[in-house]
Every structure is written in C-alpha cells, then in structure tokens.
mmCIF file of the N, C-alpha and C atoms, coordinates in Angstrom:
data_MODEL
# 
_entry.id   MODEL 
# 
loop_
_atom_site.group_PDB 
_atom_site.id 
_atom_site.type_symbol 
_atom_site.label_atom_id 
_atom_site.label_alt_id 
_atom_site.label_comp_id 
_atom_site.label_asym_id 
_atom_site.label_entity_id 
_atom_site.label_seq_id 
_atom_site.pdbx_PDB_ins_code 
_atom_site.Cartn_x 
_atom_site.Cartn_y 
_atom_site.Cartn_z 
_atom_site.occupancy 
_atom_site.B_iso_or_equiv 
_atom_site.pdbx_formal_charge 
_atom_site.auth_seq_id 
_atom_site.auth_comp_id 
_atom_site.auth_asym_id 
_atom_site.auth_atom_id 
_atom_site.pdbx_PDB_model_num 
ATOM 1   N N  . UNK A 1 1  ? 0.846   -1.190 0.000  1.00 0.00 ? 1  UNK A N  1 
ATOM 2   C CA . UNK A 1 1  ? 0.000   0.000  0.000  1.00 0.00 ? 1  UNK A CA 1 
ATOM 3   C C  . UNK A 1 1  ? 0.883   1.242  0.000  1.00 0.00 ? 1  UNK A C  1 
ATOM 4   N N  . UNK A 1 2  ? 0.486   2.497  -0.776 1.00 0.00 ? 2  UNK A N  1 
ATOM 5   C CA . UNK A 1 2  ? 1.429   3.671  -1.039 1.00 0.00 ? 2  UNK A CA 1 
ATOM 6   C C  . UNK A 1 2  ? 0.803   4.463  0.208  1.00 0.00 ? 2  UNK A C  1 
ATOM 7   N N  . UNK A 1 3  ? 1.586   5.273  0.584  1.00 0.00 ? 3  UNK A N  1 
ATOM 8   C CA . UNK A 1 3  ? 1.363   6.174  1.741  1.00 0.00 ? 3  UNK A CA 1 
ATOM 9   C C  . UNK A 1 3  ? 0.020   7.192  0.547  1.00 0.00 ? 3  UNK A C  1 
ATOM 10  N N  . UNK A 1 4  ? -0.797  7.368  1.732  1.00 0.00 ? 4  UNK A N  1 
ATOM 11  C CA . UNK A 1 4  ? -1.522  8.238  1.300  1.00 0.00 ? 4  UNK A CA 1 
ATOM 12  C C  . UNK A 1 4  ? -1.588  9.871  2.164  1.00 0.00 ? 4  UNK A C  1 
ATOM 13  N N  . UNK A 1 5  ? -0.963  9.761  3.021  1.00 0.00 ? 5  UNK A N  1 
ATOM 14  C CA . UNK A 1 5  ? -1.036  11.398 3.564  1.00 0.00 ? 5  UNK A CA 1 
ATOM 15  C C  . UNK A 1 5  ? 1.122   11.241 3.203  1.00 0.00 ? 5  UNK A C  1 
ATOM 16  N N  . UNK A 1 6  ? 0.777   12.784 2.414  1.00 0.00 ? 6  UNK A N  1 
ATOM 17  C CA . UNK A 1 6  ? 2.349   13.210 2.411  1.00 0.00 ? 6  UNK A CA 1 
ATOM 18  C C  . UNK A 1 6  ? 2.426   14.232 3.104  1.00 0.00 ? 6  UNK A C  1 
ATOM 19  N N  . UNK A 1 7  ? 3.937   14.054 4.178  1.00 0.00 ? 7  UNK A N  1 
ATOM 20  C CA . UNK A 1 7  ? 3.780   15.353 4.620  1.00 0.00 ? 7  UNK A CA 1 
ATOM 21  C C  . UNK A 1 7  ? 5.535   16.256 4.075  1.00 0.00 ? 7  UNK A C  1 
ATOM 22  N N  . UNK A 1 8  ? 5.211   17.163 3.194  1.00 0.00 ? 8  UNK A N  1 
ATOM 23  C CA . UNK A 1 8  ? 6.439   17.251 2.247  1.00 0.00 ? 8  UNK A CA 1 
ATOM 24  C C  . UNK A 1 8  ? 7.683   18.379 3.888  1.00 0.00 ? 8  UNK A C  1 
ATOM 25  N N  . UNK A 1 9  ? 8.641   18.216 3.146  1.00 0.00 ? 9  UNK A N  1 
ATOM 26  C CA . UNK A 1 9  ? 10.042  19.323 3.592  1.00 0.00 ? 9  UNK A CA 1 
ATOM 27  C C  . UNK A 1 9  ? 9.508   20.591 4.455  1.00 0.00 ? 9  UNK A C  1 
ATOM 28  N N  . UNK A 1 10 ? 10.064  20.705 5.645  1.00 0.00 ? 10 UNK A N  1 
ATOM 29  C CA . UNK A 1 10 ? 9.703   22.456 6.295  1.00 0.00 ? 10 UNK A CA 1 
ATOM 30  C C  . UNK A 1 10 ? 9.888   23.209 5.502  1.00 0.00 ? 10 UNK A C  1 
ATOM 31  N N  . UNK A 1 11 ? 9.030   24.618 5.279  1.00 0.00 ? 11 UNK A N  1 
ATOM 32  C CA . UNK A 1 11 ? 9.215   25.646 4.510  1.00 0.00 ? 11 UNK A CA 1 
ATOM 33  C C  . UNK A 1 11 ? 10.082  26.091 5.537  1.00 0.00 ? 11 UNK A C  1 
ATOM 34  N N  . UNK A 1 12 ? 10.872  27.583 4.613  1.00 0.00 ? 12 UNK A N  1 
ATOM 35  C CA . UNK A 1 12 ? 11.245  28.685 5.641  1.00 0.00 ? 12 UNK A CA 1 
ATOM 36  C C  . UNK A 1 12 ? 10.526  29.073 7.078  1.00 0.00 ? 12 UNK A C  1 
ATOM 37  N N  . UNK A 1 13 ? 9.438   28.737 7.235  1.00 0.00 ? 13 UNK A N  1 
ATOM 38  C CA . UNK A 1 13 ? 8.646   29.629 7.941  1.00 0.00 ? 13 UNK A CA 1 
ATOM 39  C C  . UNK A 1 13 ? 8.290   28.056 9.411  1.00 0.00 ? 13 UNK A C  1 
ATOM 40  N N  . UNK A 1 14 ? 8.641   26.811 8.819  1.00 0.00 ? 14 UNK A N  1 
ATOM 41  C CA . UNK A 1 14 ? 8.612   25.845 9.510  1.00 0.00 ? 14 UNK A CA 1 
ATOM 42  C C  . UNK A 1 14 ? 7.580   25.040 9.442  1.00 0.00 ? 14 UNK A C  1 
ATOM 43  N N  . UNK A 1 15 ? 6.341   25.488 8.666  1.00 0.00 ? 15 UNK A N  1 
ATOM 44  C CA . UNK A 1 15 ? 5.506   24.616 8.410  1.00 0.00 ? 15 UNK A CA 1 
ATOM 45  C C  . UNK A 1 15 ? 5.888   24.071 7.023  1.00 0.00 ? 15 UNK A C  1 
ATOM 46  N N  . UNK A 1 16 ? 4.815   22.957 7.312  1.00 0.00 ? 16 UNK A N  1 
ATOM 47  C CA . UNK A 1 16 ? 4.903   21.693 6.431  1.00 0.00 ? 16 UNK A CA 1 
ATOM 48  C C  . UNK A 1 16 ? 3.872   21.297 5.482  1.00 0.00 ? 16 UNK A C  1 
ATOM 49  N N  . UNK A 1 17 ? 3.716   21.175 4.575  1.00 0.00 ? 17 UNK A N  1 
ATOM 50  C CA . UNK A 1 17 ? 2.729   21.048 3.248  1.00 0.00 ? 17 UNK A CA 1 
ATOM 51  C C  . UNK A 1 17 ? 2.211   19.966 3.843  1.00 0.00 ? 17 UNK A C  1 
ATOM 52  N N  . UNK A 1 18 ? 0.731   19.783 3.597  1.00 0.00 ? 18 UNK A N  1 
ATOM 53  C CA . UNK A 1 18 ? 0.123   17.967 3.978  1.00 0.00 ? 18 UNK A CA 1 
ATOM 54  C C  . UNK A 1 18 ? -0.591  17.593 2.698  1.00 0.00 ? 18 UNK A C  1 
ATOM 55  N N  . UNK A 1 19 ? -0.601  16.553 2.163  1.00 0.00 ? 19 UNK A N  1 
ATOM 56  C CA . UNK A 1 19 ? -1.853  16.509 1.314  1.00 0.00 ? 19 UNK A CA 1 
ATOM 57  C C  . UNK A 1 19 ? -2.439  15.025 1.419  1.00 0.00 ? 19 UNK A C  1 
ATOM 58  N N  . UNK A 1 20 ? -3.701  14.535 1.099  1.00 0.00 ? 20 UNK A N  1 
ATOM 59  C CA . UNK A 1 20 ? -4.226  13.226 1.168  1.00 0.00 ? 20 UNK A CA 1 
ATOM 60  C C  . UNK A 1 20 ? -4.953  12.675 0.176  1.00 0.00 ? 20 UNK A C  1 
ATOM 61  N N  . UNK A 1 21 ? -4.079  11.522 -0.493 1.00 0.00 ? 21 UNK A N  1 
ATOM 62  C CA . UNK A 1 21 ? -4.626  10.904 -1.475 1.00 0.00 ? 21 UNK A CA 1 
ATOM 63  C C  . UNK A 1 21 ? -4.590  12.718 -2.643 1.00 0.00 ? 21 UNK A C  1 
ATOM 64  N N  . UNK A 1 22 ? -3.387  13.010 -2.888 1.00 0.00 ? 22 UNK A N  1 
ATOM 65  C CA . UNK A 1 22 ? -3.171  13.489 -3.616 1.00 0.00 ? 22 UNK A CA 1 
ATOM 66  C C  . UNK A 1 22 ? -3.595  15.212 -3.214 1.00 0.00 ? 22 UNK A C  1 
ATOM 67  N N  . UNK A 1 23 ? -4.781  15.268 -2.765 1.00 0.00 ? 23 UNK A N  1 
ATOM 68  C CA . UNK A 1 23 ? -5.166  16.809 -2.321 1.00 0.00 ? 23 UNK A CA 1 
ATOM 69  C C  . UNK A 1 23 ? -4.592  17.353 -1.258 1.00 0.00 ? 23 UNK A C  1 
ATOM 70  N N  . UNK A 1 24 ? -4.719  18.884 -1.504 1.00 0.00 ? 24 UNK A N  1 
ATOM 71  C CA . UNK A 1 24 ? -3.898  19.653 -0.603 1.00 0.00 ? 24 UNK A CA 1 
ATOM 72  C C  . UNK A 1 24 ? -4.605  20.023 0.708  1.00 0.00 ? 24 UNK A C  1 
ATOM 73  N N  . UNK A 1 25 ? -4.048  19.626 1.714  1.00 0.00 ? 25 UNK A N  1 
ATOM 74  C CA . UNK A 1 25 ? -4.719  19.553 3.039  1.00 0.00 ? 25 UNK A CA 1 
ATOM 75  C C  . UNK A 1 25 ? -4.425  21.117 3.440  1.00 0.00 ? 25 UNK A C  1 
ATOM 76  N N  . UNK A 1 26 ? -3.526  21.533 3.503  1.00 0.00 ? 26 UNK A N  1 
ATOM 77  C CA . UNK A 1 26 ? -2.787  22.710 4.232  1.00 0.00 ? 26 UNK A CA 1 
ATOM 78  C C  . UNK A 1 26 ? -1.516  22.752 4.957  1.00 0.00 ? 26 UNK A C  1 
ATOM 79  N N  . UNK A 1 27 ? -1.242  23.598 5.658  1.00 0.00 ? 27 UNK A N  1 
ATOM 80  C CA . UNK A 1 27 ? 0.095   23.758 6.432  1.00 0.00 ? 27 UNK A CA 1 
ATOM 81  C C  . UNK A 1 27 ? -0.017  23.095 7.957  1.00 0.00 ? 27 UNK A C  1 
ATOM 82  N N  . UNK A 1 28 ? 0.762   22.623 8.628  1.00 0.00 ? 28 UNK A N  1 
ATOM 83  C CA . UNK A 1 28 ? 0.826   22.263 9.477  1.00 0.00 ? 28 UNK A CA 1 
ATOM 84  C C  . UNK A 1 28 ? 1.954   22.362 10.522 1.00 0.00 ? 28 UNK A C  1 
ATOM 85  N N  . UNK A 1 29 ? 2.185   22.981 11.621 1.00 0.00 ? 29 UNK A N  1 
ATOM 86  C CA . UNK A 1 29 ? 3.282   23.169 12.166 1.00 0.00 ? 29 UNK A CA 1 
ATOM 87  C C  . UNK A 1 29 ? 3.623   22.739 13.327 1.00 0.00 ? 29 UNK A C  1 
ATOM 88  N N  . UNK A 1 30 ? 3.008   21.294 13.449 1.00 0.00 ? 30 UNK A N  1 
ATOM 89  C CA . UNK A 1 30 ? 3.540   20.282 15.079 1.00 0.00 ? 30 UNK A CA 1 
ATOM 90  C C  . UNK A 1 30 ? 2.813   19.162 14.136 1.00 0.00 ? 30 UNK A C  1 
ATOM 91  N N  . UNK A 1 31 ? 2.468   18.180 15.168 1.00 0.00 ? 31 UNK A N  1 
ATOM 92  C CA . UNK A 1 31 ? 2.322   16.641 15.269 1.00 0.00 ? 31 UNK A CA 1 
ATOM 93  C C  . UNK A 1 31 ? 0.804   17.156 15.602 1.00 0.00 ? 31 UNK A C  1 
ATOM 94  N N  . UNK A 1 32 ? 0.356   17.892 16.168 1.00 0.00 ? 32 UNK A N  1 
ATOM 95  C CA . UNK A 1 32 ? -1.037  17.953 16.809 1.00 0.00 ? 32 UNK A CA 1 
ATOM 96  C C  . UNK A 1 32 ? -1.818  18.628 15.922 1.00 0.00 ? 32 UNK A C  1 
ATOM 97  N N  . UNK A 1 33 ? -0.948  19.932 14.884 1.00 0.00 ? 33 UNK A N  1 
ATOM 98  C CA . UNK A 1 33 ? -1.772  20.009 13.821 1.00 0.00 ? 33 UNK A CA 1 
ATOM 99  C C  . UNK A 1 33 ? -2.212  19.199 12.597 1.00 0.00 ? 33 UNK A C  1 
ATOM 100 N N  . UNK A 1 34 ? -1.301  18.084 12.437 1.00 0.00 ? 34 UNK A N  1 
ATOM 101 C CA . UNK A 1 34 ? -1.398  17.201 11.820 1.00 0.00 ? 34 UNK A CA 1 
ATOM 102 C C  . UNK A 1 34 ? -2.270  16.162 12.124 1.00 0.00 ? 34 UNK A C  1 
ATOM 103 N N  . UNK A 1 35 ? -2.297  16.444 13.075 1.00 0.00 ? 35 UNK A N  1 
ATOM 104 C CA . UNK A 1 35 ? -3.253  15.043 13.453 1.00 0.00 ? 35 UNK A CA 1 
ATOM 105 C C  . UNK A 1 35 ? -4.869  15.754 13.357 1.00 0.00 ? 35 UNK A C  1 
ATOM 106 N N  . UNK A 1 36 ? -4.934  16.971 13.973 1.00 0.00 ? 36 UNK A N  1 
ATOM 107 C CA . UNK A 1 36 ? -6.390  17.853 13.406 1.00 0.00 ? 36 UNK A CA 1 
ATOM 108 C C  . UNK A 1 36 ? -6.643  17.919 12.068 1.00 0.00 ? 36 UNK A C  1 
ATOM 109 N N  . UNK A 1 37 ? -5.751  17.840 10.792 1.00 0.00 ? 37 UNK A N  1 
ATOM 110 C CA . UNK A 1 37 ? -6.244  17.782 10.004 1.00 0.00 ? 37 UNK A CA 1 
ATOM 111 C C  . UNK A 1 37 ? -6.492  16.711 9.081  1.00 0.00 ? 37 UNK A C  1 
ATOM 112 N N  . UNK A 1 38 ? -6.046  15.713 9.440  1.00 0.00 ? 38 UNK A N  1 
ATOM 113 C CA . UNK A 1 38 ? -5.706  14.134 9.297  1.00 0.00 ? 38 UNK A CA 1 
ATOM 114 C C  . UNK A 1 38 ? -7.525  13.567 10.055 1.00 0.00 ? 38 UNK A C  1 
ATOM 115 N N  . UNK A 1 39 ? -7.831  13.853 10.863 1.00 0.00 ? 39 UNK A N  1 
ATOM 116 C CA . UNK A 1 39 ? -9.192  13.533 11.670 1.00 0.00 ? 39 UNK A CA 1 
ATOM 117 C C  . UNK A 1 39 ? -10.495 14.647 10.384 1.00 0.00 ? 39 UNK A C  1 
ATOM 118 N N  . UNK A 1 40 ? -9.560  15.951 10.046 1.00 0.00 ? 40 UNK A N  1 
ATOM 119 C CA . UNK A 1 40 ? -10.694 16.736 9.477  1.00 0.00 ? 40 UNK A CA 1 
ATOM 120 C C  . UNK A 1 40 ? -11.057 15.789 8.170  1.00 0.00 ? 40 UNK A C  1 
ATOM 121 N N  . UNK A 1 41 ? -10.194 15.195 7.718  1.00 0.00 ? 41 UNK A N  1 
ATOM 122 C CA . UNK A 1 41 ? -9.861  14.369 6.571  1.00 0.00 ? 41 UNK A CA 1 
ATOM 123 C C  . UNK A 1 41 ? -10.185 12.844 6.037  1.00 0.00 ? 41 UNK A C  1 
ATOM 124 N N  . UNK A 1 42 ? -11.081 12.705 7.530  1.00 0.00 ? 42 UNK A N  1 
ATOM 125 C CA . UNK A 1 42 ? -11.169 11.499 7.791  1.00 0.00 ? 42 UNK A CA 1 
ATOM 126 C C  . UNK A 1 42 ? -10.687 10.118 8.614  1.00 0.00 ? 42 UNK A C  1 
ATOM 127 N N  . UNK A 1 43 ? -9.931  9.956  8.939  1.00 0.00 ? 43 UNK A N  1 
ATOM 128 C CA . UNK A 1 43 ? -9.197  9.237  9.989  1.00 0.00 ? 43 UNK A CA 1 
ATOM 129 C C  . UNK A 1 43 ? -9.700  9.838  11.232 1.00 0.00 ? 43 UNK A C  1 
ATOM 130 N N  . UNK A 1 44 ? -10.648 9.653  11.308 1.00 0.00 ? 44 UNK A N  1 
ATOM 131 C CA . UNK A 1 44 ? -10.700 10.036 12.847 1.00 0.00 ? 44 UNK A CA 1 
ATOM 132 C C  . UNK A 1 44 ? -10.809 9.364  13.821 1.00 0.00 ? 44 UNK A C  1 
ATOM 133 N N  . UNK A 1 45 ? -10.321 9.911  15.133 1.00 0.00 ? 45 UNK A N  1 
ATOM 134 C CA . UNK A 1 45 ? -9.875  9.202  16.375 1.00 0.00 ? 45 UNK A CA 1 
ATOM 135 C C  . UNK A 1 45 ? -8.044  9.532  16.446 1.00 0.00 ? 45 UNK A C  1 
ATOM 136 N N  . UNK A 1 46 ? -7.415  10.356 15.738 1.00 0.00 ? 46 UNK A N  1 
ATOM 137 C CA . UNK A 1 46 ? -5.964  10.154 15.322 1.00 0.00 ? 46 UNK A CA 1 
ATOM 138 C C  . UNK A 1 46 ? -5.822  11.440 16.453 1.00 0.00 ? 46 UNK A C  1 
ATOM 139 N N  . UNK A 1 47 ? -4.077  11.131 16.361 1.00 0.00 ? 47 UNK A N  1 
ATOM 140 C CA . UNK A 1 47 ? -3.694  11.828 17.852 1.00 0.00 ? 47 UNK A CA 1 
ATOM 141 C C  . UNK A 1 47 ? -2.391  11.739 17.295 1.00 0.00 ? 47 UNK A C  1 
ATOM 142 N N  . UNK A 1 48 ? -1.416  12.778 18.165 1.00 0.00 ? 48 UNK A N  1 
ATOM 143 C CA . UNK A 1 48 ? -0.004  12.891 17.985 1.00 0.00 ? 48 UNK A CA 1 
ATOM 144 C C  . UNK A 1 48 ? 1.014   11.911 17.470 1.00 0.00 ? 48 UNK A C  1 
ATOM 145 N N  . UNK A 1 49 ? 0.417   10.025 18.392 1.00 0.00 ? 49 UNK A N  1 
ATOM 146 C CA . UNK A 1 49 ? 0.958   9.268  18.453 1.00 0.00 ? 49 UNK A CA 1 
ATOM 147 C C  . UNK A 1 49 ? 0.401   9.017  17.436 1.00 0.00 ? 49 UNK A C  1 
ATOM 148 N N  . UNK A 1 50 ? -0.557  8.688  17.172 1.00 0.00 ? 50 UNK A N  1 
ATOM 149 C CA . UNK A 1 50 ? -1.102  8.149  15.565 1.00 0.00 ? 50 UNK A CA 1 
ATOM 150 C C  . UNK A 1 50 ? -0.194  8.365  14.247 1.00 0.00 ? 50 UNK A C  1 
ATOM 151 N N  . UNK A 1 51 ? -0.225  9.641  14.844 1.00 0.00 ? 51 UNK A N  1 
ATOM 152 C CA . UNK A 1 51 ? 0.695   10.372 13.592 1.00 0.00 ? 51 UNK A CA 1 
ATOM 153 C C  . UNK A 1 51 ? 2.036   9.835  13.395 1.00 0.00 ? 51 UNK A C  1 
ATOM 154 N N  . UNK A 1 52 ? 2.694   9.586  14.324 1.00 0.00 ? 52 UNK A N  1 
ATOM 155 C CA . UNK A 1 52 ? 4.263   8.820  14.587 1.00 0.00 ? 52 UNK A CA 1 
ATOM 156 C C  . UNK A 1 52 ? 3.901   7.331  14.386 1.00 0.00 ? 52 UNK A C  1 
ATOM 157 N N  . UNK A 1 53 ? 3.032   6.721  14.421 1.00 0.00 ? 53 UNK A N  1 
ATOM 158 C CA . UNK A 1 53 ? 3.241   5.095  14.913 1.00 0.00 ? 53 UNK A CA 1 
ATOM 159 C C  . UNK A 1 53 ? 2.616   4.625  13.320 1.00 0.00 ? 53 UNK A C  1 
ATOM 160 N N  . UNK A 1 54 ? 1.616   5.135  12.344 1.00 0.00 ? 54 UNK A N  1 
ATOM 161 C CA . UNK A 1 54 ? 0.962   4.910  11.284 1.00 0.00 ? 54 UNK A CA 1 
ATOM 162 C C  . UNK A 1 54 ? 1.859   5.231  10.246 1.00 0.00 ? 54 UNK A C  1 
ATOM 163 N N  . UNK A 1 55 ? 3.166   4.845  10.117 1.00 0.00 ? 55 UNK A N  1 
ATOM 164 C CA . UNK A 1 55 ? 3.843   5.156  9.181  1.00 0.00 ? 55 UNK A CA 1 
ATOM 165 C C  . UNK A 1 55 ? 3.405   4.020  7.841  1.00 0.00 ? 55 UNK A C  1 
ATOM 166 N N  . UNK A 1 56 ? 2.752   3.826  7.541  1.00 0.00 ? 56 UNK A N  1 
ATOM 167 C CA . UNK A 1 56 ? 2.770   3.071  6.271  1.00 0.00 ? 56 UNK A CA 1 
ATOM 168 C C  . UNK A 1 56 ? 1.594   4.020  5.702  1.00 0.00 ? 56 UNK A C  1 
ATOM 169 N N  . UNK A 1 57 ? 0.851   5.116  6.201  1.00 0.00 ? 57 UNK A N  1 
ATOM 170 C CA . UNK A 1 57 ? -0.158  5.625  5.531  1.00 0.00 ? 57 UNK A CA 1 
ATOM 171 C C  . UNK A 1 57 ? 0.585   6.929  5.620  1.00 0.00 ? 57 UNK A C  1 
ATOM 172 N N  . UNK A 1 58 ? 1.821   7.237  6.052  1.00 0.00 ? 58 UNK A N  1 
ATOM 173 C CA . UNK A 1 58 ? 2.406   8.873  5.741  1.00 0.00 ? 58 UNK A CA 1 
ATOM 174 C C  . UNK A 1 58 ? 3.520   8.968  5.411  1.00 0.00 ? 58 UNK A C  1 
ATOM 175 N N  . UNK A 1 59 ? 3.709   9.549  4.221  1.00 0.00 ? 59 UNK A N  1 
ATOM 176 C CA . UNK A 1 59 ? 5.238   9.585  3.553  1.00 0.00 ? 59 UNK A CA 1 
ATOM 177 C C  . UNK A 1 59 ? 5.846   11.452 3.756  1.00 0.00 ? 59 UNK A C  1 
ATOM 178 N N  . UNK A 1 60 ? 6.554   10.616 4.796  1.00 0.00 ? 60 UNK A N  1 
ATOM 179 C CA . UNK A 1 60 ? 7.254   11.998 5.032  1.00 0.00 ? 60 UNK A CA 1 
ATOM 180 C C  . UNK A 1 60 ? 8.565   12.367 4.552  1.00 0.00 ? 60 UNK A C  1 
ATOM 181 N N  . UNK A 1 61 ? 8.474   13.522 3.946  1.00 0.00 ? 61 UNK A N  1 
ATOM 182 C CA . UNK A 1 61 ? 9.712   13.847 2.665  1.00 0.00 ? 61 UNK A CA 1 
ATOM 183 C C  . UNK A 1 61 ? 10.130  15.144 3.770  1.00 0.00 ? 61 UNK A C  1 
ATOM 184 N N  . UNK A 1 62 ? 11.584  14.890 3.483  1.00 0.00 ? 62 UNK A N  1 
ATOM 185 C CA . UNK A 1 62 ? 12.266  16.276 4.164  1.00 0.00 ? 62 UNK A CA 1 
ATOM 186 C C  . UNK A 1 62 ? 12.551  16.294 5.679  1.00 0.00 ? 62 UNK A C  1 
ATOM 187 N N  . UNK A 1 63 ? 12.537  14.840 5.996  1.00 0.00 ? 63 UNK A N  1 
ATOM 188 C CA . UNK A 1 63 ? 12.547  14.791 7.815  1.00 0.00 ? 63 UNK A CA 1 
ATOM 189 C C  . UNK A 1 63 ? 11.187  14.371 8.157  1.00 0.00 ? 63 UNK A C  1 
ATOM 190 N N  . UNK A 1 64 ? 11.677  13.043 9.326  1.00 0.00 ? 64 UNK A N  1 
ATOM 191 C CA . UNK A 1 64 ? 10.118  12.261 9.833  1.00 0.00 ? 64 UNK A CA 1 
ATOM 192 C C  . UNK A 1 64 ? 9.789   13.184 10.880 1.00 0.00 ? 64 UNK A C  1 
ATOM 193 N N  . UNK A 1 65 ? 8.714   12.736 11.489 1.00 0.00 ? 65 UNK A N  1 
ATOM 194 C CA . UNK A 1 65 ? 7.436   13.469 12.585 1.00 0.00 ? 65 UNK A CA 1 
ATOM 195 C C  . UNK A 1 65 ? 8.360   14.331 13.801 1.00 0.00 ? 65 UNK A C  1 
ATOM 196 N N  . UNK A 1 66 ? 9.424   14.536 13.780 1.00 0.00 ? 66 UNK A N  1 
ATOM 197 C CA . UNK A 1 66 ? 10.518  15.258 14.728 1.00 0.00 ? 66 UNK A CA 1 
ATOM 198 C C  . UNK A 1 66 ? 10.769  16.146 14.048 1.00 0.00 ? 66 UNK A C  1 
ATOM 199 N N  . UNK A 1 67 ? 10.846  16.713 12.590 1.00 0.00 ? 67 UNK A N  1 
ATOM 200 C CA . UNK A 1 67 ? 11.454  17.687 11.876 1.00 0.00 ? 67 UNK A CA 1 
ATOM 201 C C  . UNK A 1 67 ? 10.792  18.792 11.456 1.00 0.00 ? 67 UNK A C  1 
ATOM 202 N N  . UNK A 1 68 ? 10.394  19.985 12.234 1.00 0.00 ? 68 UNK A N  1 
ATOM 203 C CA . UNK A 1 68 ? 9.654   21.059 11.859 1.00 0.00 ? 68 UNK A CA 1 
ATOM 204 C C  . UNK A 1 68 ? 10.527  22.546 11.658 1.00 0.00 ? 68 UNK A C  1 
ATOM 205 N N  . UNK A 1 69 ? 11.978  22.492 11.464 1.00 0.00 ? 69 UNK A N  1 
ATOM 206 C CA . UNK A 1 69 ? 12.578  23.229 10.910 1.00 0.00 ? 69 UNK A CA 1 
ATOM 207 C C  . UNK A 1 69 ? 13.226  23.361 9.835  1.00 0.00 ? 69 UNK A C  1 
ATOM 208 N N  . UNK A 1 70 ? 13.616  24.136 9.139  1.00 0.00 ? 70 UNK A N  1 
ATOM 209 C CA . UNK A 1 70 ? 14.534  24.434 7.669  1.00 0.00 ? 70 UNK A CA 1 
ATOM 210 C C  . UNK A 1 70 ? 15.940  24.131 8.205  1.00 0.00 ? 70 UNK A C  1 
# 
C-alpha cells in the first residue's frame, strides 16, 4: 500500500505542506496540527501518536514526525 497522507520538507517559515490521497490539506506546524487535520480528513480518532506510529499511511519527505525546521 502507497502512503496516502504526504507530509512534504519544512518551509522557511517551519511549516509543512500535507496533502491526502493526492489533495492539498494545508500547512501544518507540530504533530497535533497534523493530526487535526488528518481527523478533518477522515481518519478520525488520530492523535499525535497516531501520527508517529501509522507510518505506512504517511510519507514523510524532508525529515520524519521530529522535523519542523529548515
């Protein structure tokens, strides 16, 4: 199965592009915003840890779930 939430490289500014199943979710700048918009998106019930432990549904480019700087 291909990851379906990407969460691409920190911008300058430290947030992070999300998108799911190809669409653009928005910016995100922790583990907790990610997980709010990951639940807005469907997955719901998801939480910080979700976000870290569900790695086969998130392809993270540019640094995993620890990397929110340039």
């Amino acid at each position: 199965m291909s990851a379906r939430v990407v969460v691409y490289p920190p911008s300058e500014s430290g947030g992070r592009r999300v998108t799911v199943d190809g669409q653009h979710l928005g910016t995100v700048f922790s583990l907790h915003d990610l997980a709010v918009f990951l639940e807005r998106a469907g997955l719901e019930g998801w939480d910080e840890l979700d976000v870290v432990v569900h790695t086969e549904l998130i392809e993270w480019r540019g640094g995993g779930p620890d990397v929110w700087e340039r």
